[in-house]
C-alpha positions in Angstrom: -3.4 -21.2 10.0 -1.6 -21.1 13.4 -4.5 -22.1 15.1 -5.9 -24.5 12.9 -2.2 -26.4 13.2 -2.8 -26.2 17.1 -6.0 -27.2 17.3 -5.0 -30.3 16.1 -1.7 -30.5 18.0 0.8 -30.1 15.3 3.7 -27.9 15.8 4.3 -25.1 12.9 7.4 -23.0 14.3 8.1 -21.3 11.2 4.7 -19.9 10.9 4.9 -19.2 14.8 8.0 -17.0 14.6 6.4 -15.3 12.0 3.5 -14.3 14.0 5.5 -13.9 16.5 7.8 -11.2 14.7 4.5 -9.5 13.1 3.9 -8.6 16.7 7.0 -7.4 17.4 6.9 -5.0 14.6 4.2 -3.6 15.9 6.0 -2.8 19.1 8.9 -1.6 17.2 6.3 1.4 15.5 5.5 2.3 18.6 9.3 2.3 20.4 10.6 4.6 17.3 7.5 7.0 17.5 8.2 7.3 21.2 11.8 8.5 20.6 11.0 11.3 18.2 9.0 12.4 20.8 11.6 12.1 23.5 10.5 8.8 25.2 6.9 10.1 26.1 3.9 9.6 23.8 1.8 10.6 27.0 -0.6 13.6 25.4 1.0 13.1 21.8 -1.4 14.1 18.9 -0.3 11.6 16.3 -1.9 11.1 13.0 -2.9 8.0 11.0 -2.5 7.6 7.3 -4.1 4.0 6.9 -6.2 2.1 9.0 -7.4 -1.3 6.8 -5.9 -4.4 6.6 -4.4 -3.2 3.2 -4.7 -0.8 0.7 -7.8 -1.3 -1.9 -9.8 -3.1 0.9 -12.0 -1.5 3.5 -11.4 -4.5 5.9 -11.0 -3.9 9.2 -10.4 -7.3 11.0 -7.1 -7.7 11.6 -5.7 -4.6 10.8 -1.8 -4.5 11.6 -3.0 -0.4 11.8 -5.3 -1.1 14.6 -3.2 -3.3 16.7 -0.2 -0.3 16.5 -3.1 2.3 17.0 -4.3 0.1 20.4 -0.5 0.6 21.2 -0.3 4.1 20.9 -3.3 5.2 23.2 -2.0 2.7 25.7 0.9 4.5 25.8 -1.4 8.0 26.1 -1.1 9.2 22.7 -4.7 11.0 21.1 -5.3 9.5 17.6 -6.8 11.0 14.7 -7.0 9.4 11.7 -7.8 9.1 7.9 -8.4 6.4 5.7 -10.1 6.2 1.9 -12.1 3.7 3.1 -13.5 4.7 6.1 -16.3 7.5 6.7 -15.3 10.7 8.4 -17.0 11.9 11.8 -17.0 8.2 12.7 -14.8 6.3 15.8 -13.0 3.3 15.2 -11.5 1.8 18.4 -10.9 5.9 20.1 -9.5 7.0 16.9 -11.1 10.1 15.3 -11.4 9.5 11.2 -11.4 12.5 9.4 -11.9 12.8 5.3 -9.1 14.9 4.7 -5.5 13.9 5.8 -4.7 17.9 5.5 -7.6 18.2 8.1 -5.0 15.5 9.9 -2.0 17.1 9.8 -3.5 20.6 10.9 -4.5 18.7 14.6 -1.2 16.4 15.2 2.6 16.9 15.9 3.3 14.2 14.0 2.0 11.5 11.5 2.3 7.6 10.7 1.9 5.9 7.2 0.6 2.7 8.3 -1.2 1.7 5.1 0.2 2.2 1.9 -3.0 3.7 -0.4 -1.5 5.7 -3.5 -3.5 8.7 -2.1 -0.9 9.3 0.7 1.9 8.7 -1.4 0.4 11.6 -3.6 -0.1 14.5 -1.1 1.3 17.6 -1.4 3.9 17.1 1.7 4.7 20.9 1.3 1.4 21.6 2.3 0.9 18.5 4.9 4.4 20.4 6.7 2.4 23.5 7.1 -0.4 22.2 8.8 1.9 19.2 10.9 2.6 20.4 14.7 6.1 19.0 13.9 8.1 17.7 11.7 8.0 13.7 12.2 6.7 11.2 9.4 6.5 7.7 10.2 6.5 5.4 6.7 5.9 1.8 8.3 5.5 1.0 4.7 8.5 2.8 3.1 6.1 4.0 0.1 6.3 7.6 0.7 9.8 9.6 -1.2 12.5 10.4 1.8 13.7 13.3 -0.5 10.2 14.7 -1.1 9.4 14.9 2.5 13.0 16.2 3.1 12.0 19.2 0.7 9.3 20.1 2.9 10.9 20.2 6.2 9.8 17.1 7.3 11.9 14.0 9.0 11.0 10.7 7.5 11.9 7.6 9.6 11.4 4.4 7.9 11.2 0.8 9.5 13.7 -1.7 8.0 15.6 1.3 5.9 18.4 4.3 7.3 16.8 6.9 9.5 17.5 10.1 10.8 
């Protein structure tokens, strides 16, 4: 809509400070990430629970999860990945996309919710805290229980909500 409105020279700055602030969400994944790991996301195994556009789709374009993924690596962190929609043992944008978000876990100190399937909201985080390098959850979509993940030992930072 933004560009159709500037392609014909009106000004929409509602919608543009929307986009606008969509971006800067994006940034502000990456900024929280990179203080549970100290600053540093240089050499960071990070996990990805999501990658399309939204849950029940497996649409790609536009993906809020890729643009915070293309964040991430240019700030040196490896990305593995898992998503109900898209086939394991494939690449999407240098992110390795596993079946199994246990399979995840077991390779990264630390995973991000960044689409909100039911799946993820259903795993058994007792077992996912085994496997996890670490102990930090992401939930960029605030789906997943704080208390649940609590029980297992793991730190849940939300966006938009109280965090550790």
């Amino acid at each position: 809509m933004l560009r159709m409105a500037e392609s014909v020279g009106f000004s929409f700055p509602l919608l543009r400070a929307t986009v606008d602030m969509n971006v800067q969400q994006r940034e502000r994944v990456v900024t929280k990430l990179a203080a549970a790991f100290g600053g540093s996301l240089d050499g960071a195994r990070i996990g990805l629970l999501g990658l399309t556009f939204k849950a029940g789709t497996n649409d790609l374009r536009g993906s809020p999860a890729l643009a915070v993924a293309e964040l991430l690596v240019a700030r040196g962190a490896e990305l593995l990945a898992c998503d109900p929609t898209v086939a394991g043992g494939t690449e999407v944008d240098g992110i390795t996309v596993l079946d199994d978000p246990y399979q995840v876990a077991e390779s990264v100190e630390a995973l991000v919710l960044l689409t909100d399937w039911p799946q993820f909201r259903a795993l058994d985080w007792v077992r996912m805290a085994k496997f996890l390098g670490g102990t930090v959850v992401l939930d960029t979509r605030n789906q997943l229980d704080v208390e649940t993940l609590d029980g297992a030992g793991l730190v849940c930072h939300g966006i938009g909500r109280r965090s550790p």
